[in-house]
C-alpha positions in Angstrom: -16.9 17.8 6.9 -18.8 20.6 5.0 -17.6 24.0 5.6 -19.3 25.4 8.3 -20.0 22.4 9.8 -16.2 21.5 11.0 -13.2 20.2 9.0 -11.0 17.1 9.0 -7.8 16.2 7.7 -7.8 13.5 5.8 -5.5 11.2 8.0 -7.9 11.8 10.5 -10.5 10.3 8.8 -8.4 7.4 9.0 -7.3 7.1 12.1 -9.5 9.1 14.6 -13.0 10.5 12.8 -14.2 7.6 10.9 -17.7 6.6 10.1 -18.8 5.6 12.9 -17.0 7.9 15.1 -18.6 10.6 18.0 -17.7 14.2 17.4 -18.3 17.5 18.7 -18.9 20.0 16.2 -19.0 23.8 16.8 -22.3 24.0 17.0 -23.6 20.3 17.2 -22.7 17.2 18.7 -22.7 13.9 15.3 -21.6 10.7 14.8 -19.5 10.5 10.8 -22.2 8.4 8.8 -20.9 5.6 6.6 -19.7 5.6 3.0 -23.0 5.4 1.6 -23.2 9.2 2.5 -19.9 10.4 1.1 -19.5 11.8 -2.5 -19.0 9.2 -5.4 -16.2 7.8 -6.0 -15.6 9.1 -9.5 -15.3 12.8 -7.1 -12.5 10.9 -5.1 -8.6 10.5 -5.8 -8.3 6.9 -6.3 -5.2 5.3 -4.5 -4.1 2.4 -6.0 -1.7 -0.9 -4.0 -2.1 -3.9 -5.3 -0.9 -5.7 -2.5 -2.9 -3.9 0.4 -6.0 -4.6 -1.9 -5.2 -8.2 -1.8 -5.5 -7.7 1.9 -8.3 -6.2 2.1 -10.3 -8.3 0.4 -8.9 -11.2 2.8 -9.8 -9.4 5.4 -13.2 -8.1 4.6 -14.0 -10.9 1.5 -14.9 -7.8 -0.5 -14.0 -8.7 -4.3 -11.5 -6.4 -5.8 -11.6 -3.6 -3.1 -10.8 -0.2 -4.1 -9.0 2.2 -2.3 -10.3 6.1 -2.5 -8.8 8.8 -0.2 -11.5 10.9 1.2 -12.1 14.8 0.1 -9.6 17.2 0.6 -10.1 20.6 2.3 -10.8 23.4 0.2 -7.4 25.1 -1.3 -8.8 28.9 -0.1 -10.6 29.6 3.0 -13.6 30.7 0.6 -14.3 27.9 -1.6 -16.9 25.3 -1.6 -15.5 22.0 -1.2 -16.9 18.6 -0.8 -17.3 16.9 2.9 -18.7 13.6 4.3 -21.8 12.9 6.1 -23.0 13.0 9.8 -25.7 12.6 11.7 -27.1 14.8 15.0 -26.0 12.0 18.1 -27.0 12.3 20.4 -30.6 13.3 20.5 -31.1 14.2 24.2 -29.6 17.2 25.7 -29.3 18.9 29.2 -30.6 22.6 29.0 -28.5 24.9 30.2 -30.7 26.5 32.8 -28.9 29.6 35.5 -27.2 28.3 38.5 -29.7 27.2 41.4 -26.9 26.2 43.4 -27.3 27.9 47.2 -25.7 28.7 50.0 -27.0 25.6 51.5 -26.9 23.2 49.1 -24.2 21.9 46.3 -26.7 20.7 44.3 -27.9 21.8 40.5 -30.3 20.7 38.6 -30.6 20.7 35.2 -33.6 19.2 32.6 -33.5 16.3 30.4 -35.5 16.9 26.7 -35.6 15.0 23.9 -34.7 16.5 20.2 -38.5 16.4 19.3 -39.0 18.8 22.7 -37.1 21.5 21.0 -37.7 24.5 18.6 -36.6 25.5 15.6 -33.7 27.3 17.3 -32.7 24.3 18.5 -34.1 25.7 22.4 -36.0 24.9 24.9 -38.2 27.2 26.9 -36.3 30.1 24.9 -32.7 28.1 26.8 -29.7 27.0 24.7 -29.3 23.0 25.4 -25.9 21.3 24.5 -25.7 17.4 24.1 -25.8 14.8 26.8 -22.1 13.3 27.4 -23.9 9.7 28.5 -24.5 7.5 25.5 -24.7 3.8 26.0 -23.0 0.9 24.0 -22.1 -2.4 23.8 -17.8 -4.3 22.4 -19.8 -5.0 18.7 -20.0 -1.5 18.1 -23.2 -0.3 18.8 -24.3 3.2 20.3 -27.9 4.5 21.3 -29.0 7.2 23.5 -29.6 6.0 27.3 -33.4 4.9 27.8 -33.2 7.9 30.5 -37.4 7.3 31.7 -36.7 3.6 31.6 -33.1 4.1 33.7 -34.9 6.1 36.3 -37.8 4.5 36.6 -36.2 1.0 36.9 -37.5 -0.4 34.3 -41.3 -0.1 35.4 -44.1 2.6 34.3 -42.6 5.1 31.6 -43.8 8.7 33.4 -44.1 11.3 30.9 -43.5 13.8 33.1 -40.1 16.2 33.0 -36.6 14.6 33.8 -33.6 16.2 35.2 -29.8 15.6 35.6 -28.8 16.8 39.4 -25.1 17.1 40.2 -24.4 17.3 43.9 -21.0 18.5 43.6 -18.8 19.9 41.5 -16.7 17.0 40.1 -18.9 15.8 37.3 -18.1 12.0 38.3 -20.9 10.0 38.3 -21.4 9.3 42.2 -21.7 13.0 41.9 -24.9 12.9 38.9 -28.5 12.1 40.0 -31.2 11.5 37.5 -34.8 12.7 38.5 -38.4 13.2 37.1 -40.9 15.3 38.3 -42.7 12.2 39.6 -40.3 11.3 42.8 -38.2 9.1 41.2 -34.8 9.2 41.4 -31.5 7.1 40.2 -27.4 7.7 41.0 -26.0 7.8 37.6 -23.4 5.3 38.8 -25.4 2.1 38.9 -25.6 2.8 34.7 -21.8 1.6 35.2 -22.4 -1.6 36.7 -22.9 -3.6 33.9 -23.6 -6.5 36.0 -26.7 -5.1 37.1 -27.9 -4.5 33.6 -29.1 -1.1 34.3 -29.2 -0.1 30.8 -31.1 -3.1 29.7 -29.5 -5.2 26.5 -28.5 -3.8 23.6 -31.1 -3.0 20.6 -28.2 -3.5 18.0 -28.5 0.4 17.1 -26.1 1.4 13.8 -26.8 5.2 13.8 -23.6 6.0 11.3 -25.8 3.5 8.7 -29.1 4.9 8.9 -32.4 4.8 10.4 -32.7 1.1 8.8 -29.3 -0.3 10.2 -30.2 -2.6 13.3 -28.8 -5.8 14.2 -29.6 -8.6 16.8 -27.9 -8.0 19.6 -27.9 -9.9 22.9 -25.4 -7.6 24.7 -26.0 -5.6 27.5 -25.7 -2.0 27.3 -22.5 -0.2 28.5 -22.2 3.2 29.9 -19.9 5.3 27.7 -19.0 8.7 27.5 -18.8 10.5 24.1 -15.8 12.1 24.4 -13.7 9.3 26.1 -10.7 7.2 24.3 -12.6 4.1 24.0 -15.6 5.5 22.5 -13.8 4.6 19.0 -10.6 2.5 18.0 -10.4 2.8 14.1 -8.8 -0.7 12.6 -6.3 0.6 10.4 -4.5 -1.8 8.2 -1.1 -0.6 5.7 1.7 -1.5 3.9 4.9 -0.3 2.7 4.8 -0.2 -1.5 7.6 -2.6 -2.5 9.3 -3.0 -6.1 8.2 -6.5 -5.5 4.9 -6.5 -6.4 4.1 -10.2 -7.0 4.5 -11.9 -10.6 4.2 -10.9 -13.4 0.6 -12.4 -14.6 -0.4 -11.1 -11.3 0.3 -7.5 -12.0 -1.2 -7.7 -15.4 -4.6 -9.2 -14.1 -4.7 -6.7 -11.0 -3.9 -3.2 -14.0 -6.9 -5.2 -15.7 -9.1 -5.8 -12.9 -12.1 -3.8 -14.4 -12.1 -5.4 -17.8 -11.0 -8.8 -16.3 -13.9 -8.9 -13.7 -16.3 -10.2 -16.0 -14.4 -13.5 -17.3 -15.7 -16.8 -15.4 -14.8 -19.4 -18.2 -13.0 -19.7 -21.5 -15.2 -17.9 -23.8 -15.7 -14.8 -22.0 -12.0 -15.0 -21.7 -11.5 -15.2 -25.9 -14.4 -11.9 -26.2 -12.3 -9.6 -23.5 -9.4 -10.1 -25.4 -10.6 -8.7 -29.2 -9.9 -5.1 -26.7 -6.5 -4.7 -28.2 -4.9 -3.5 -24.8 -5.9 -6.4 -23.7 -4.6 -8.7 -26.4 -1.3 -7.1 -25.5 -1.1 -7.5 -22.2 -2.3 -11.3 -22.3 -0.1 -11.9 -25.2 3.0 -13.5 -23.0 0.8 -16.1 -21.0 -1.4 -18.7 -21.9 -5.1 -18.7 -21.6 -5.0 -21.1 -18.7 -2.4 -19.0 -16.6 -4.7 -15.8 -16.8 -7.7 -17.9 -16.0 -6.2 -19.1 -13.1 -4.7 -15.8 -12.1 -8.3 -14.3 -12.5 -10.0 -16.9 -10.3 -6.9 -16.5 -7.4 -7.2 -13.0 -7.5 -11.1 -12.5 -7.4 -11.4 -15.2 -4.4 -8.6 -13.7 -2.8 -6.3 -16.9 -3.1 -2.3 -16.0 -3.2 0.9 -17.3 -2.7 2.0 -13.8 -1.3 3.7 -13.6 1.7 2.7 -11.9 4.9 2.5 -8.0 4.7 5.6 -7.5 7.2 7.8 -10.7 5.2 7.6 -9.5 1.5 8.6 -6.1 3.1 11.8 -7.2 5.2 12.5 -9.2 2.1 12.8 -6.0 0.1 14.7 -4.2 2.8 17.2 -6.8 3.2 18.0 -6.5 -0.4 18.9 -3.3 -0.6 21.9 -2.6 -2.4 24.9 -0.8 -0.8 25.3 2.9 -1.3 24.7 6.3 0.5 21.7 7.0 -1.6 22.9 9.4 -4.1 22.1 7.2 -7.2 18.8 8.5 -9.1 16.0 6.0 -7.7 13.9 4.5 -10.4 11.6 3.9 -8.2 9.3 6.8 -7.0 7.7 5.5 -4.3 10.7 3.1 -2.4 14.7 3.7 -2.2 16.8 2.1 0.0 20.5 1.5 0.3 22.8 -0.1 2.7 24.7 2.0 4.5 28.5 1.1 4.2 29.9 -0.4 7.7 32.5 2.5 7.6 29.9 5.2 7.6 28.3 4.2 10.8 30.5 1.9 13.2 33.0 3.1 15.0 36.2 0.9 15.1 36.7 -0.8 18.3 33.2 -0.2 19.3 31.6 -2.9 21.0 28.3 -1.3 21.4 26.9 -2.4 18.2 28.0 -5.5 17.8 24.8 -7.5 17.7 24.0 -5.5 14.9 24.2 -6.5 11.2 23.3 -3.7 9.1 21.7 0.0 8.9 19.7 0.9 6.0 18.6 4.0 4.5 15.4 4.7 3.3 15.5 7.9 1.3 11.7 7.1 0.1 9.1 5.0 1.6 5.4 5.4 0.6 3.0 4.0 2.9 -0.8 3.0 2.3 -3.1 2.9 5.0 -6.7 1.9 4.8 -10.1 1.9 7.2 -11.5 -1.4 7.3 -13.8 -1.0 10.7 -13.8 -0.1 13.7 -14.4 -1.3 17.7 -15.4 0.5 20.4 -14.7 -0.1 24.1 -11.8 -2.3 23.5 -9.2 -2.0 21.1 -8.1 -5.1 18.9 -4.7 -5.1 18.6 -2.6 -6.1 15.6 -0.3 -9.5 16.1 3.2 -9.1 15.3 3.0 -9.5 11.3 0.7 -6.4 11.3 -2.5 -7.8 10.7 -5.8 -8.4 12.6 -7.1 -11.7 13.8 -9.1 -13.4 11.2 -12.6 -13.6 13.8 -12.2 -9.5 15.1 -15.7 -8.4 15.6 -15.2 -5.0 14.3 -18.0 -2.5 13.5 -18.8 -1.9 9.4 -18.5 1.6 7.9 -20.7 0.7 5.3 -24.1 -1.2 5.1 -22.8 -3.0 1.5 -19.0 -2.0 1.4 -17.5 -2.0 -2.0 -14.2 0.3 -1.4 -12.4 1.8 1.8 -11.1 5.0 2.6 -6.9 5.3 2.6 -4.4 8.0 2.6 -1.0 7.2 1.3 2.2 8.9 3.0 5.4 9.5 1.6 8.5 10.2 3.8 12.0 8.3 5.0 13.3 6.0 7.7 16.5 4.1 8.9 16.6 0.3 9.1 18.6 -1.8 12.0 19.1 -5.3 11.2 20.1 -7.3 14.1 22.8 -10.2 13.6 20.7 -13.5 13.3 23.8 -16.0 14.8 23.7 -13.2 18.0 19.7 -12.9 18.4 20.3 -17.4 18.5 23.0 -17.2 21.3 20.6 -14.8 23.0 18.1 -16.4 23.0 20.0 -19.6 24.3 20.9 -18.5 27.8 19.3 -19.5 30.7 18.1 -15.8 32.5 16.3 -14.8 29.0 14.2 -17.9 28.6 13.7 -17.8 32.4 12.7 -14.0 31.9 10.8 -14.4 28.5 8.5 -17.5 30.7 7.8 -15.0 33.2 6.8 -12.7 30.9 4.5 -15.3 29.2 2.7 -16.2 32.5 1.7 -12.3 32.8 0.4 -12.5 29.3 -1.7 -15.8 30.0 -3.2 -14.1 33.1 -4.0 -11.4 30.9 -5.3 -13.5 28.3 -7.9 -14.8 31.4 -9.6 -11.7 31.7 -10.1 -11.5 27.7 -12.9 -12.7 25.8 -10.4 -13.3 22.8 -7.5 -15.5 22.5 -4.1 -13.4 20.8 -0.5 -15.4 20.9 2.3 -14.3 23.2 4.5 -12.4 20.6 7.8 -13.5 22.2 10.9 -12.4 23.5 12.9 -11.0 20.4 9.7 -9.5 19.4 9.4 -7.5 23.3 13.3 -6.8 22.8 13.0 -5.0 19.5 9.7 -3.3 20.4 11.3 -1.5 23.2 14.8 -0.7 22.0 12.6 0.8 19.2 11.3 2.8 21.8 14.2 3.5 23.3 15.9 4.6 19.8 12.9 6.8 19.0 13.3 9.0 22.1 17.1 9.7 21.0 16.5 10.0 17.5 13.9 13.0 18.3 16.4 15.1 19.7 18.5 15.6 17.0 16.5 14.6 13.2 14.2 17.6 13.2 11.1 15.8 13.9 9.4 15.0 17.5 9.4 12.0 19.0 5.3 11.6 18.2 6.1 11.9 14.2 8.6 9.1 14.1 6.7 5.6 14.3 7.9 2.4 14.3 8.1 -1.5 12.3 9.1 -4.7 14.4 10.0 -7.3 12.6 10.7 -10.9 13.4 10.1 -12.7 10.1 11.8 -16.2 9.1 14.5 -15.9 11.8 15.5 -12.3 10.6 14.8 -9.6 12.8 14.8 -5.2 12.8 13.7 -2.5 13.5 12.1 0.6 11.0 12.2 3.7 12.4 10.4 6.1 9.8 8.3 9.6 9.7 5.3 10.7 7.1 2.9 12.7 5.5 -0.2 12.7 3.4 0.6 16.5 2.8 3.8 16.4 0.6 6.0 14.5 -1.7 8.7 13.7 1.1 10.9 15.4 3.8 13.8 16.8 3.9 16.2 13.7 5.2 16.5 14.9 8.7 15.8 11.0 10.0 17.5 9.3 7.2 20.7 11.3 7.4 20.9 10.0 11.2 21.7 6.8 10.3 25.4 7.9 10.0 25.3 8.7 13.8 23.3 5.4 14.7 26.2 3.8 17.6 25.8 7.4 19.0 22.0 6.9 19.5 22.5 3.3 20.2 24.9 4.0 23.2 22.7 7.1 24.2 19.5 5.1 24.0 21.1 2.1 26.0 22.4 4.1 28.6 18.6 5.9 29.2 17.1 2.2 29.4 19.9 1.4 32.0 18.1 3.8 34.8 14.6 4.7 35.2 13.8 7.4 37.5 11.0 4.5 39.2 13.6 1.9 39.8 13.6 0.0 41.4 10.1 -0.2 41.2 10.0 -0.3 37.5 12.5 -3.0 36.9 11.2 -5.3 39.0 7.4 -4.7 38.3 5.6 -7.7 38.8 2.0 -7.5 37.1 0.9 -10.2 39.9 2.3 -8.6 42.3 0.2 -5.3 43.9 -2.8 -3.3 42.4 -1.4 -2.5 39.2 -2.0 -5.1 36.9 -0.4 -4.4 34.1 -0.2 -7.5 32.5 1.6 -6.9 29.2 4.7 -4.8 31.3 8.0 -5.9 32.2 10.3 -3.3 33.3 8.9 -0.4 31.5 6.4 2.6 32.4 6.1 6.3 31.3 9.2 7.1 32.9 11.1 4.7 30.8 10.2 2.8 27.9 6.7 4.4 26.8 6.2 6.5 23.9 3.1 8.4 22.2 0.8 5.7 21.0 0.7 7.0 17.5 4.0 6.0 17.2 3.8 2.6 18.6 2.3 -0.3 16.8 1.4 -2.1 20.1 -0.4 0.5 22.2 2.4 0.8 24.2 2.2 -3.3 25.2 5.0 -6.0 25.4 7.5 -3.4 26.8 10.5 -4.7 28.5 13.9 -3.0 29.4 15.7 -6.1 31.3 15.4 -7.9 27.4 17.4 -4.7 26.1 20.0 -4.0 28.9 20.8 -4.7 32.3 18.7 -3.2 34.9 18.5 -3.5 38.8 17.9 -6.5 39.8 18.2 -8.3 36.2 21.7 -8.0 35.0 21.7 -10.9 32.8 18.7 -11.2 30.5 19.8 -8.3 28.2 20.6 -8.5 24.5 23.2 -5.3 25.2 25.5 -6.3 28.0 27.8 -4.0 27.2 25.6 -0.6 26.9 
């Protein structure tokens, strides 16, 4: 944002303030507008990953997306810098008028106005007015301002006489909030919640972050939503670790000539790009027909890459062993396996479903805005992407690039033992656990308007020893527990863990995390023996979703005594937790990949 106006971090325009998002401001209340309003992209630090673009065009069927990260803060406190846009949402405000609550009654009232009703001070009646907190939307990402005469009046005669917001009480819920005019009518804000009833009338397919010209169709009925709550936004994030394996080697040609390349359909446009004598060199070790084809593949978004989570286990698993100390030729990704010596104890027993630990003294990770939802959040499925027919919200009317930040930092890899994840999964109590797990995700699923796969049972094991892992590692690498996020994998009958910490505001760290992978049996054991007991058992281990009030669906034995973790670290929003799959607990001795914790 513009100085004066508020400021962002960068990641956070990623992750929590895109377009689209609601905001409060110091002095106003916005929603961020969409690309269209940000500087050009020639003012913008281009981030190139050839591999995430790939993605994104899949995703989105944008040709040739380009990444840009969005402006930097100014480097003094003084200096003019360069911000995104926003617009003033929402446009009706309660006026902060002086108490008229009584002696004999709870009850203050406060008046309604529109934006036009106010002066040039941004008043009314000489009164300071601060945004309404009520907005209304609808799961395809729309957001108005409630029709306040229409709510009140039920629909009927629109009175143009003075509104006001009583709250009988001092609780601010809504059974609390009456909404009157002058005229006698009178509405409990509450019935706006029942979206049954339709109170707030079907959607109008308002896109404010787009412009006054930005309507859709939209059958929906309106939902109540407050500004500042967690569901008003969930930013669809998509990223990728950068690999040394960047596809072949016509592909990386075509992608460095993208900009030249875009132009050649046929033959002889092919034969005029290359008389460009950088081009001529580039092309000179394939034939015309391979870049052809590589050109058509790339621009339609056709590949023979792999999924975004199996080209990067690949990578990891081949790793060469060492402790790291070799000069890495590659900037952006260095890993080495970590000798057995330096990290298993002899005669341990605790780690013996694991194969390997691997450092990762660099990582540089790519992440990039692609939409967003509101109301409900679409989860990733266990490869790390989105479902193909997500109805998410655009952040730009004609979107030709996407905002991303890139982070640089470290990690540790745990590779589980393939022949001991098999015999796991081959005893009776696991499959009869992993079913019962299933059958709380399909009554989940019931309730949903989408259809997502059950992930499995190695994929809920690894998820929460990863968990479990990250609450030990915190204590001792430097960083908290909310830096250090996480990377399931359960690719091609492999299966790990990465455990890694970032930023977009430096070149690295400073190997606190990467060094701990020398002590891993010692946060293994530590992290075993905290999953063993939580301090709700029983009532935690033998959580039953069907079973109570609760319904938590996705849950086995986990909760926020346990298993749960900051949601910026977790991939899965804190779903598909189970501790019976990881070690014994009451009640379930026998499903656990660690009986010996």
């Amino acid at each position: 944002m513009s100085r004066g106006h508020g400021q962002l971090r960068q990641s956070q325009v990623i992750t929590t303030y895109g377009p689209g998002a609601l905001i409060d401001l110091p002095n106003h209340a916005a929603i961020v507008a969409g690309l269209e309003t940000w500087p050009s992209t020639d003012k913008l630090d281009e981030i190139e990953e050839p591999r995430l673009s790939r993605l994104l065009q899949a995703i989105t069927e944008v040709p040739s997306p380009r990444m840009y990260a969005p402006p930097p803060q100014p480097s003094e406190p003084w200096a003019a810098g360069i911000g995104i846009g926003g617009w003033t949402f929402p446009e009706w405000f309660v006026v902060q008028e002086s108490d008229t609550t009584t002696e004999t009654s709870d009850r203050r009232s406060r008046r309604l106005v529109h934006r036009k009703a106010l002066d040039e001070r941004n008043r009314f009646d000489g009164l300071p007015v601060v945004p309404t907190r009520f907005v209304r939307a609808c799961p395809l990402g729309h957001v108005d301002d409630l029709d306040w005469v229409g709510f009140v009046h039920r629909g009927g005669e629109r009175c143009p006489r003075q509104l006001s917001l009583v709250e009988r009480g001092t609780s601010g819920d809504l059974s609390d909030l009456v909404v009157r005019c002058e005229c006698g009518q009178s509405r409990r804000l509450y019935e706006a919640a029942e979206i049954d009833q339709r109170a707030l009338g079907t959607c109008r397919g308002k896109r404010p972050w787009l412009g006054l010209d930005a309507d859709e169709e939209c059958n929906h009925p309106s939902r109540l939503l407050i500004r500042t709550a967690s569901n008003a936004y969930f930013s669809q994030v998509v990223s990728v670790l950068s690999l040394p394996d960047r596809g072949s080697a016509i592909e990386r040609v075509v992608y460095e000539l993208r900009a030249d390349l875009a132009i050649v359909d046929s033959q002889i446009e092919l034969e005029f790009i290359k008389k460009k004598p950088h081009i001529t060199e580039k092309l000179e070790p394939f034939s015309d027909d391979e870049v052809l084809k590589a050109i058509e593949e790339y621009k339609e978004g056709r590949t023979t890459e792999r999924s975004v989570k199996e080209a990067e286990i690949d990578a990891l698993l081949a790793a060469q062993e060492g402790y790291g100390e070799d000069v890495p030729v590659d900037p952006d990704f260095h890993a080495r396996r970590l000798p057995d010596s330096a990290w298993r104890k002899e005669g341990s027993s605790v780690s013996g479903g694991i194969e390997s630990v691997i450092q990762l003294h660099r990582l540089r990770e790519v992440l990039a805005l692609v939409g967003f939802t509101r109301l409900e959040a679409e989860a990733r499925d266990i490869h790390g992407q989105y479902s193909s027919d997500v109805e998410r919200a655009d952040i730009a009317l004609e979107p030709r690039w996407f905002p991303a930040v890139e982070n640089r930092g470290e990690g540790i890899f745990v590779h589980l033992k393939r022949t001991e994840v098999e015999a796991w999964l081959a005893r009776p109590a696991v499959a009869q656990r992993i079913d019962a797990l299933r059958l709380q995700h399909e009554a989940w699923q019931r309730e949903r308007r989408r259809q997502s796969p059950f992930p499995g049972g190695p994929y809920i094991m690894l998820h929460t020893l990863a968990h479990l892992l990250i609450g030990s590692l915190s204590m001792r690498c430097g960083y908290p527990a909310s830096s250090i996020r996480e990377r399931v994998y359960v690719e091609n009958g492999e299966h790990g863990i990465l455990l890694y910490t970032g930023t977009p505001d430096a070149e690295g760290t400073l190997g606190g995390l990467v060094q701990q992978a020398r002590h891993l049996e010692e946060h293994l054991s530590y992290a075993l023996e905290s999953g063993l007991l939580c301090s709700n058992d029983p009532i935690c281990a033998q959580h039953a979703a069907s079973e109570g009030f609760e319904q938590r669906w996705l849950h086995g034995a986990a909760c926020h005594g346990c298993a749960l973790i900051a949601e910026t670290s977790c991939e899965m929003r804190n779903d598909y937790l189970d501790r019976a799959l990881v070690v014994p607990v009451l009640g379930l001795p026998d499903a656990a990949y660690f009986l010996e914790p």
